[in-house]
Backbone as CSV, one residue per row, in Angstrom:
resi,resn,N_x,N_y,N_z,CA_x,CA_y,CA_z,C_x,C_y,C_z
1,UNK,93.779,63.913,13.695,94.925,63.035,13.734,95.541,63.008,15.126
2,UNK,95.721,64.126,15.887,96.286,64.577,17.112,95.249,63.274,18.502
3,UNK,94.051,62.996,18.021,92.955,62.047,18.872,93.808,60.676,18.592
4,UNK,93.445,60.654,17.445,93.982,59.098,16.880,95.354,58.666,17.488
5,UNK,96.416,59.816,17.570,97.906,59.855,18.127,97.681,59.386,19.509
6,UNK,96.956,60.037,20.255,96.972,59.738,21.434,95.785,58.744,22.173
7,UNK,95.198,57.789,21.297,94.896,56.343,21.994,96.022,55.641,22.043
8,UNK,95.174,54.096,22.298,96.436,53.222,22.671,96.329,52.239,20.850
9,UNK,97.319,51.898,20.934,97.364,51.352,19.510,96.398,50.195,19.540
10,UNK,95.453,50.107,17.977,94.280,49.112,17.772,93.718,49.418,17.157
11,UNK,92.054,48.710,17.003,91.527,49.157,15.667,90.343,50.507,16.195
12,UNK,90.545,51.267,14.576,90.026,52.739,14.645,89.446,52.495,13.484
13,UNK,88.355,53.416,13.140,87.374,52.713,12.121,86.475,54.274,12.000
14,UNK,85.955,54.222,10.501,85.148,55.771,10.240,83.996,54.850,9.792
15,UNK,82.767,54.937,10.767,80.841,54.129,10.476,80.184,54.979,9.875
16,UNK,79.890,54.666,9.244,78.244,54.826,8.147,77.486,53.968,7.769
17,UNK,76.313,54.598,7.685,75.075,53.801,7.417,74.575,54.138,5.462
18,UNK,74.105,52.813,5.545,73.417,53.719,3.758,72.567,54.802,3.783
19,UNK,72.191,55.010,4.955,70.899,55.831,4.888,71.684,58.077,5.445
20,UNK,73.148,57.135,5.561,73.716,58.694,5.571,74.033,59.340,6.734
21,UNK,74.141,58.666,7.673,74.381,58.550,9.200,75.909,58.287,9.044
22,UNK,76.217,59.263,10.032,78.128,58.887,10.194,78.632,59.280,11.481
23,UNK,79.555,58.301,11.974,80.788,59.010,12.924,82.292,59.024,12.422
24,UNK,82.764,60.007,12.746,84.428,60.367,12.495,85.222,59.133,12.713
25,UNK,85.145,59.006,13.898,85.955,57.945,14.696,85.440,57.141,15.484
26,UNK,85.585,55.696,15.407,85.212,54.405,16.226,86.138,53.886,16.697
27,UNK,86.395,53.952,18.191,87.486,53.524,18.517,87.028,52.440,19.923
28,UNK,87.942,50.818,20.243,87.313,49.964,21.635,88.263,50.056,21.918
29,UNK,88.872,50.955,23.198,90.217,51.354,23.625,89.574,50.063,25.441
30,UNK,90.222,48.807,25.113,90.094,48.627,27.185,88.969,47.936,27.041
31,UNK,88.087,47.577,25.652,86.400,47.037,25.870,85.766,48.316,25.511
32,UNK,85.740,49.231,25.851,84.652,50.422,25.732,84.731,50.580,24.275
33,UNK,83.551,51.083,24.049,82.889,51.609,22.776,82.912,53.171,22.931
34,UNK,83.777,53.742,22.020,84.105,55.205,22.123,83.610,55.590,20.696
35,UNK,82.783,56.947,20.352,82.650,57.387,19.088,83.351,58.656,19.603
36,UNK,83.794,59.302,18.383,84.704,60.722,17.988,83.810,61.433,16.977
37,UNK,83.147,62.452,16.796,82.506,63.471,16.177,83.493,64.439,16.518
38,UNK,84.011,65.002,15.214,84.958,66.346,14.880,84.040,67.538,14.248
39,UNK,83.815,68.773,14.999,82.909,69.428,14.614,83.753,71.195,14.593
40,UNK,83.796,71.665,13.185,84.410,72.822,13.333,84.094,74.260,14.181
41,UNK,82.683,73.855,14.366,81.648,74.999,14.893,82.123,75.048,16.784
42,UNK,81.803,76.211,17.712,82.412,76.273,18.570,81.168,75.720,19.746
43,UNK,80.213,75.683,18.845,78.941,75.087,19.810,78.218,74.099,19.158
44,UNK,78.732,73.081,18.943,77.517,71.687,18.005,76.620,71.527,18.671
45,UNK,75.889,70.632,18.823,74.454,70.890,18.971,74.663,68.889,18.666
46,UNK,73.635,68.330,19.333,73.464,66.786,18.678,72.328,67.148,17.532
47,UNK,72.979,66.063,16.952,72.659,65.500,15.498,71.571,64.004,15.363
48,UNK,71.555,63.846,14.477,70.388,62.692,13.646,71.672,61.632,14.257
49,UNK,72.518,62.082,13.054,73.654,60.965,12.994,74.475,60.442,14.812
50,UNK,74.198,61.587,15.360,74.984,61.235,16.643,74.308,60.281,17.443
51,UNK,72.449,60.452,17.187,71.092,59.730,18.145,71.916,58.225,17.339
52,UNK,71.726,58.367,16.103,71.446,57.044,15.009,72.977,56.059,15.698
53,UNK,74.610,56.738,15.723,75.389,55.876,16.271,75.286,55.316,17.385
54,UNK,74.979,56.425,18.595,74.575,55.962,19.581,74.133,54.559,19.849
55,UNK,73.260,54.225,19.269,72.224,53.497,19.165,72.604,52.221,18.712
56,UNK,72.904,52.637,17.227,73.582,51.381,16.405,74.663,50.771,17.316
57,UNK,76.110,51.528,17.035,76.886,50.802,17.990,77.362,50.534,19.520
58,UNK,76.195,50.776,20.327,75.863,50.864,21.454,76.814,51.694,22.357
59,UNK,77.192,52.769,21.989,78.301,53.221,22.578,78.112,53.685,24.034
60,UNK,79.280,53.418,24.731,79.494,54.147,25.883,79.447,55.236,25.916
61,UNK,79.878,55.942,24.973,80.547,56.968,25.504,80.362,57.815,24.024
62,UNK,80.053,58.952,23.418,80.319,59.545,22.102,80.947,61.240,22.164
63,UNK,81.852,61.705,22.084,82.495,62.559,22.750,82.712,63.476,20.853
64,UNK,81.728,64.401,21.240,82.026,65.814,19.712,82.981,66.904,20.122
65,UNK,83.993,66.651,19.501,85.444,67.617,19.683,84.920,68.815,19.215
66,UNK,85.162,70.407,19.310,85.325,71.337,18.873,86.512,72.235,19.278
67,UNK,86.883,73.457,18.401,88.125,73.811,18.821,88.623,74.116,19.984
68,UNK,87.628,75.022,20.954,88.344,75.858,21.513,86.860,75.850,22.215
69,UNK,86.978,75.977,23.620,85.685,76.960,24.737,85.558,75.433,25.986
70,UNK,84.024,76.081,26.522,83.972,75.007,27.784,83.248,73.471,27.113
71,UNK,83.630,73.051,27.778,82.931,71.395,27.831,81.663,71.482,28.477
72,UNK,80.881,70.885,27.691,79.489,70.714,28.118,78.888,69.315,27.739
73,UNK,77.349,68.392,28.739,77.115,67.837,27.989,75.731,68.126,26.935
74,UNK,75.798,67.450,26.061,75.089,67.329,25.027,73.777,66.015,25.511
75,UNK,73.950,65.212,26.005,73.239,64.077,25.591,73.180,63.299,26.671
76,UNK,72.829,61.782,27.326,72.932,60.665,28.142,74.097,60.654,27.348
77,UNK,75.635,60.102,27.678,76.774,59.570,27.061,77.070,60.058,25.874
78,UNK,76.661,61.469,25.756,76.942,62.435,24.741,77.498,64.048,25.248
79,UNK,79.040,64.463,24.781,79.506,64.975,25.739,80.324,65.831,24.628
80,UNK,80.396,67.429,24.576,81.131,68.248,23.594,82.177,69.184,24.096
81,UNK,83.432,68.582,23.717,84.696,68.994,24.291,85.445,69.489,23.128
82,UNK,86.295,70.531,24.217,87.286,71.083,23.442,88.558,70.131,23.061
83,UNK,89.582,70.447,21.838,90.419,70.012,21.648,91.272,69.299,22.676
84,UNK,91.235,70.188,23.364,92.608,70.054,24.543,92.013,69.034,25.382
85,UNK,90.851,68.921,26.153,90.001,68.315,26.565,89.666,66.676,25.915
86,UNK,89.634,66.681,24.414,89.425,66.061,24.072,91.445,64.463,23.737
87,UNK,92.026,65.422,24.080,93.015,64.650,24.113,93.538,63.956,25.301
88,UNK,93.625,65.184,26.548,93.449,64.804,27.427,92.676,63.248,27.913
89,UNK,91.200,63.379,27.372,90.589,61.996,27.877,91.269,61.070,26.988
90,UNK,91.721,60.848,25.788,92.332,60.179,25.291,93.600,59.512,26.006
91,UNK,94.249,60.362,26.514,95.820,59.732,27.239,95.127,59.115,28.615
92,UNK,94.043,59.146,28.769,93.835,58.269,30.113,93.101,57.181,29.927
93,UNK,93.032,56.533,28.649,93.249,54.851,28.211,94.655,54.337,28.445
C-alpha cells in the first residue's frame, strides 16, 4: 500500500494470465510501463511469471520489492529492491 501511496495519482491495476502468470502491481506513471512484484523472501530470485509479464506487457521497467538488504539486479529491466528503495524510486515520478 505504502508503493501505491507514493505514485502519482492514475490507473494501477493487479495482471494475470489464465495460464497463472501474475504481477502485484501495474502501474503507467509519465508513459512508462512499470510492474511491482512484492516478495516476502529477502533474496527472490526471477520467476516464470516475472519472464511471462515482462514480455506480455512490454515493460520498462519490473522492480521485485523485498523487505530489507541491498538492491541488486535480477534481469535486463528486472531489478530487486528493498522497501525503502523501492519507495524512494516511486517519489521520483
Amino acid at each position: 500500500m505504502q508503493v501505491l501511496a507514493s505514485l502519482p495519482a492514475g490507473d494501477a491495476s493487479f495482471w494475470g494470465t489464465q495460464g497463472g502468470a501474475e504481477l502485484d502491481l501495474f502501474v503507467q506513471p509519465r508513459g512508462r510501463r512499470v510492474g511491482f512484484e512484492f516478495k516476502a523472501a529477502d533474496a527472490p530470485r526471477m520467476t516464470k511469471s516475472i519472464h511471462i509479464a515482462c514480455e506480455d506487457l512490454k515493460l520498462d521497467e519490473l522492480i521485485v520489492v523485498k523487505p530489507r538488504g541491498r538492491d541488486y539486479p535480477l534481469a535486463d529491466k528486472v531489478r530487486c529492491v528493498s522497501m525503502e528503495s523501492a519507495l524512494d524510486f516511486c517519489r521520483g515520478f
